[in-house]
N, C-alpha and C positions, 0 to 999 in steps of 0.2 A: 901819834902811835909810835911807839919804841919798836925797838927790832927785839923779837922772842918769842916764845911758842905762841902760836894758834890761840885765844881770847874769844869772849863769846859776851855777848852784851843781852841783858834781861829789863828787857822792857815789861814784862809780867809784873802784874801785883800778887803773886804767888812762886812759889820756890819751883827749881825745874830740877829732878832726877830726870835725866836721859840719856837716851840711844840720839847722834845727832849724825848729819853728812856732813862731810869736811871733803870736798872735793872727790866727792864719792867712797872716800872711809869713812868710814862707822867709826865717831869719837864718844867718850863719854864727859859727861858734863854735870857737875852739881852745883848752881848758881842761884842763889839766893833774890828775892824781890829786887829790883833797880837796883842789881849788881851787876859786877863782873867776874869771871874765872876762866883757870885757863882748861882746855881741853885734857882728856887723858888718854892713851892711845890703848888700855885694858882695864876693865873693871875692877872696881876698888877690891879690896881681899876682905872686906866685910859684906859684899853683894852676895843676896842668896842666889836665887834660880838665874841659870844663863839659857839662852833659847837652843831647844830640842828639835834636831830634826828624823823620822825615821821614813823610809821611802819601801813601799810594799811594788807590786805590780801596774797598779791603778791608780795611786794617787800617792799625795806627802802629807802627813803628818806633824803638825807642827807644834809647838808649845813653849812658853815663858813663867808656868806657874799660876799665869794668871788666865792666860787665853790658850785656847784647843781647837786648832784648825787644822781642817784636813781638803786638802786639795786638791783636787783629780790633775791627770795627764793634760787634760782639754782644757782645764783654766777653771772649771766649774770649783766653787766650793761647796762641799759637803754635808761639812760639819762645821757648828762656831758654840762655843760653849764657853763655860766656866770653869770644866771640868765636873760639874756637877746636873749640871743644863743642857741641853742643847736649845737653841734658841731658834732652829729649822724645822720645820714641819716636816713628816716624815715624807719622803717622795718630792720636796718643794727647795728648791736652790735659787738665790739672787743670779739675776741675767739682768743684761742689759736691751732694753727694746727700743722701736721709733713706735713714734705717734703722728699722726696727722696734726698737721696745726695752723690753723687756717680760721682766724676766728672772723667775723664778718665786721668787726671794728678793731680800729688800735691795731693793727697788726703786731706790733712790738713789745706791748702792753698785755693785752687781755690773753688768755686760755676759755676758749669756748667750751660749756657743758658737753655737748655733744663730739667735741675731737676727744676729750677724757673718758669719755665712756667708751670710743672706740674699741675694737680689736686691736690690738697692738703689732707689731712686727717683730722676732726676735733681731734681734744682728747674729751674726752666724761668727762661729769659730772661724780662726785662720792658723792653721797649722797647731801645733802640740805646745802645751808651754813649758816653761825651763824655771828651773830652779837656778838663779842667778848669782845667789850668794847665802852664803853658808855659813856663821861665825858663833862662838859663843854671844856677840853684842847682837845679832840680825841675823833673819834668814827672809830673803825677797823672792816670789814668785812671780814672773813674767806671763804676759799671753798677749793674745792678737785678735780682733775683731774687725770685722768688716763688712760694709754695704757693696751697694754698686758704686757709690761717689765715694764714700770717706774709709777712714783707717783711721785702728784704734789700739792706742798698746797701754797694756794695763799693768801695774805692779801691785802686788800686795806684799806688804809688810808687816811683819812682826817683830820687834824688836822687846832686850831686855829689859825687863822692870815697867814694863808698857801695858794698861789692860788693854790699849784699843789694836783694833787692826787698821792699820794705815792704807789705805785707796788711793793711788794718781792715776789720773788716765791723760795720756798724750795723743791729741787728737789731729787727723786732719779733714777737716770740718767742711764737706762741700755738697751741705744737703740741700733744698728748696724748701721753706713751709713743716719741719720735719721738726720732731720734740725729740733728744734722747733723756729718755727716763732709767736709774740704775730701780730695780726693783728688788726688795728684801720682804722673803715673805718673813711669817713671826708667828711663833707657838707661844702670843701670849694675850692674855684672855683680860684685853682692857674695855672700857667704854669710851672712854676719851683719848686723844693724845695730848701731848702739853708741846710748845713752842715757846722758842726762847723769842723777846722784844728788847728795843734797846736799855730797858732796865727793867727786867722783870720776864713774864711768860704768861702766858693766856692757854686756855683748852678749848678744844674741839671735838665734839664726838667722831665718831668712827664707823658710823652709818649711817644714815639717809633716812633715817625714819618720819621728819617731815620737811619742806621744802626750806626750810632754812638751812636744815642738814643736810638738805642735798646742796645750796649753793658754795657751802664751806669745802668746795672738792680740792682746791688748792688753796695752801694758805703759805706767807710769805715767813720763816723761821730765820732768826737773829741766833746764830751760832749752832745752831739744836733743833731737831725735833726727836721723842720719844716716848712710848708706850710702856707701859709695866703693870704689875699686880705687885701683891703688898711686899711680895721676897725675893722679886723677879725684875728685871726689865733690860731692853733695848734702845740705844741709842741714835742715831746717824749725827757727827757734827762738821760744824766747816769751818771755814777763817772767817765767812762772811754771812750775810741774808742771802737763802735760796730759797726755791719754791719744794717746798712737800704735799704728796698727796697721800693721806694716809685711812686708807679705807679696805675694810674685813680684815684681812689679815698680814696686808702688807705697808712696807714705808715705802713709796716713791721718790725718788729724791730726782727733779728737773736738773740734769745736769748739762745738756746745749738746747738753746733755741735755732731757728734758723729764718727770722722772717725776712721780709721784702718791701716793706715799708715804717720808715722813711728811706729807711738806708736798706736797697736791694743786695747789697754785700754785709750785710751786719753778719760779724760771729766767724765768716769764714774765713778759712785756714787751719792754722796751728792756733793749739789751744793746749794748755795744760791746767787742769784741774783735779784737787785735793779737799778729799772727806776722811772720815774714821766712823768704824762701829767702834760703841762703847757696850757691853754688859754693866747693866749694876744689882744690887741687892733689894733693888725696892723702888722707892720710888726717886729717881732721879735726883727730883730738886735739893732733897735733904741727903743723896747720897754722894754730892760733891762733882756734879756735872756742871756748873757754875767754873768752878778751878780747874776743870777737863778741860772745857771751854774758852777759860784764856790763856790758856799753854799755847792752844792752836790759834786764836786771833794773835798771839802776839809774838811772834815765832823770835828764837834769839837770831838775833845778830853776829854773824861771825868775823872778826877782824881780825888782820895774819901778822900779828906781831901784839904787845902790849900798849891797851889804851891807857891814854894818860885820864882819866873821868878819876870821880873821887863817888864812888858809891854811897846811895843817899839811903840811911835806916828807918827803916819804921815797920812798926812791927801791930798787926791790925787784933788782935784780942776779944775778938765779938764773930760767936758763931753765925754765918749765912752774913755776913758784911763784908764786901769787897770795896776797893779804891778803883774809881774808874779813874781817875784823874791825877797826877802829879805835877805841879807846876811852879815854874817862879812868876809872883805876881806881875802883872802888867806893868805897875809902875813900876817898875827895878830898883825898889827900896831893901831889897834881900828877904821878904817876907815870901812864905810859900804860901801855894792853892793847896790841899787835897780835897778830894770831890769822893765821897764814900757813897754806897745804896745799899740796899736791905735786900736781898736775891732770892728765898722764900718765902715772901709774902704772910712772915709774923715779926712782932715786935721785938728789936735783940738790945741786949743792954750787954757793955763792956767798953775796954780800954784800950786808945788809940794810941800810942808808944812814941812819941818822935822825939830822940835824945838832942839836948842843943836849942830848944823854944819855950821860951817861957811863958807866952802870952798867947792867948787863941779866942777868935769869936768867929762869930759864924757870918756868913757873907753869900748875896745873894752869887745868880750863875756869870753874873757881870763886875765879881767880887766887891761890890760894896756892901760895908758892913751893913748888918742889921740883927742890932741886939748887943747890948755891951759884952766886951772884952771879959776873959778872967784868965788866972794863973793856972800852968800848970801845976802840978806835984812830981818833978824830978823826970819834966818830961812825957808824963804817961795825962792823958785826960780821958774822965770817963762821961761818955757818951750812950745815949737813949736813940734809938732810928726806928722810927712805925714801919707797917707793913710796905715794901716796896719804897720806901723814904728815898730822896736822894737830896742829901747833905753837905753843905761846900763849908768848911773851914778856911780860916787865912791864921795863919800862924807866922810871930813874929818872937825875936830875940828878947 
């Protein structure tokens, strides 16, 4: 690393517009797939909307163009919209509750039917919350929560050019046997919800109507879970696999456990943990919650000077196809991995772009070929992936 501005490194196989923290300023950043760029300390002169804030008696008002959030004194939020939506039922606002968790096997493992059905416990406000920052790139809202054992400070975010509302909560975690669940009720009228898997996504109903639907009360989601109707939907995602429980009208998202077996200390303390709601226009998978999705698993890298890396092109030309994988092969002949999948479960046809390889065949996940070689055309190969497909190339000069 050279001495020079602030650098930000994109491990994403998708392009990053953003709002970013730079030692708690707000920078912006436009970096390209498995690139680099440097920070900019005010948005470009060609960005539209910057974030709105206006403050009544009762709560703040928020807005980016793309998201409408309104947020009471107390920390509650109000409203989440589109501008066009609200996505709250009327009278019904996301809180956070405990749940008994006490399952009679696996303590660390399993969620008993019967603790999920429980009544739940709110966590109570702690003091008023605060509008913390304020800028054309962000506007963050603060609050407090708390039990008898633990404490909990929440931020919401919204920042420029962002549809989601950003969620950390900083915990100190010193419950017994205790679930905390963030709950999102939802004004939208699905059957199913859909969950993300490590290549792909699976659905679940949304009610209990017979015992197989009732045992599906929590299921494990790989970056995502989300409900919608045909011009409608909601979100929750994360960097990682969490548990959701998504049933009538709400998303549950497990956000601490607390057992006691094997390890009587598991989970307590300090904890910090990050989600986002997303709004979309329909139905998730085809509205680009895949590329939501790996913005946040693959968070950029920030390095305080200029890295010496030589960014690597490749440009993927095939709608619902992303690259899970980039690599230099094993043997360190100078040939590259990429590891591509099919992300909504149809057939996609198009062209995989990598300037500089003339030669490509396909190779199992332990990169041995299987299937002769052929040429590319100036770089660019075109490529067939079935439904849910996952594809490994070895590309050579």
């Amino acid at each position: 690393v050279e001495q020079g501005p602030t650098h930000v490194l994109n491990p994403a196989p998708v392009a990053i517009q953003q709002v970013i923290d730079v030692d708690g300023v707000p920078a912006w950043v436009n970096v390209a797939p498995f690139s680099t760029a440097a920070t900019e300390d005010v948005l470009p002169e060609w960005f539209g909307e910057i974030v709105h804030v206006r403050e009544d008696k009762n709560e703040w008002h928020i807005n980016n163009g793309h998201l409408y959030v309104s947020i009471s004194h107390d920390g509650t939020i109000t409203s989440l919209s589109n501008g066009a939506r609200n996505v709250l039922p009327e009278g019904q606002f996301p809180t956070f509750t405990l749940r008994n968790d006490r399952p009679a096997e696996y303590d660390a493992w399993d969620i008993d039917m019967a603790d999920a059905n429980a009544p739940a416990t709110m966590t109570l406000h702690n003091g008023v919350a605060a509008l913390v920052e304020h800028s054309p790139m962000r506007a963050i809202v603060e609050c407090s929560y708390a039990t008898e054992a633990s404490q909990f400070t929440v931020r919401y975010t919204i920042s420029a050019g962002s549809p989601r509302l950003d969620i950390s909560l900083d915990a100190n975690w010193q419950e017994n046997e205790q679930r905390l669940q963030w709950c999102l009720p939802t004004d939208v009228h699905a059957r199913e919800a859909v969950f993300g898997t490590q290549f792909g996504h699976v659905r679940r109903p949304r009610h209990a109507n017979t015992s197989w639907d009732l045992a599906q009360f929590e299921v494990c989601g790989h970056r995502y879970a989300a409900v919608h109707e045909p011009r409608f939907g909601v979100a929750l995602l994360a960097d990682g696999p969490r548990g959701y429980d998504v049933r009538d009208n709400q998303i549950r998202l497990t956000v601490l456990r607390a057992p006691r077996f094997p390890d009587p200390f598991a989970d307590r303390g300090r904890q910090k943990i990050e989600w986002s709601v997303l709004l979309t226009d329909g139905d998730p998978i085809v509205h680009g919650i895949e590329l939501e999705a790996s913005r946040i698993a693959h968070p950029l890298r920030i390095v305080d000077g200029v890295p010496q890396v030589t960014p690597f092109h490749v440009d993927v030309d095939i709608d619902g196809v992303m690259i899970s994988a980039l690599k230099p092969a094993d043997n360190d002949n100078g040939d590259i991995i990429i590891r591509l999948w099919e992300t909504t479960g149809g057939r996609a046809n198009g062209a995989l772009t990598v300037p500089g390889f003339a030669v490509v065949s396909d190779c199992d996940a332990l990169e041995v070929p299987c299937g002769d070689a052929w040429h590319t055309t100036d770089g660019a190969i075109q490529l067939t992936l079935e439904a849910f497909q996952i594809r490994t190339l070895r590309l050579s000069k």
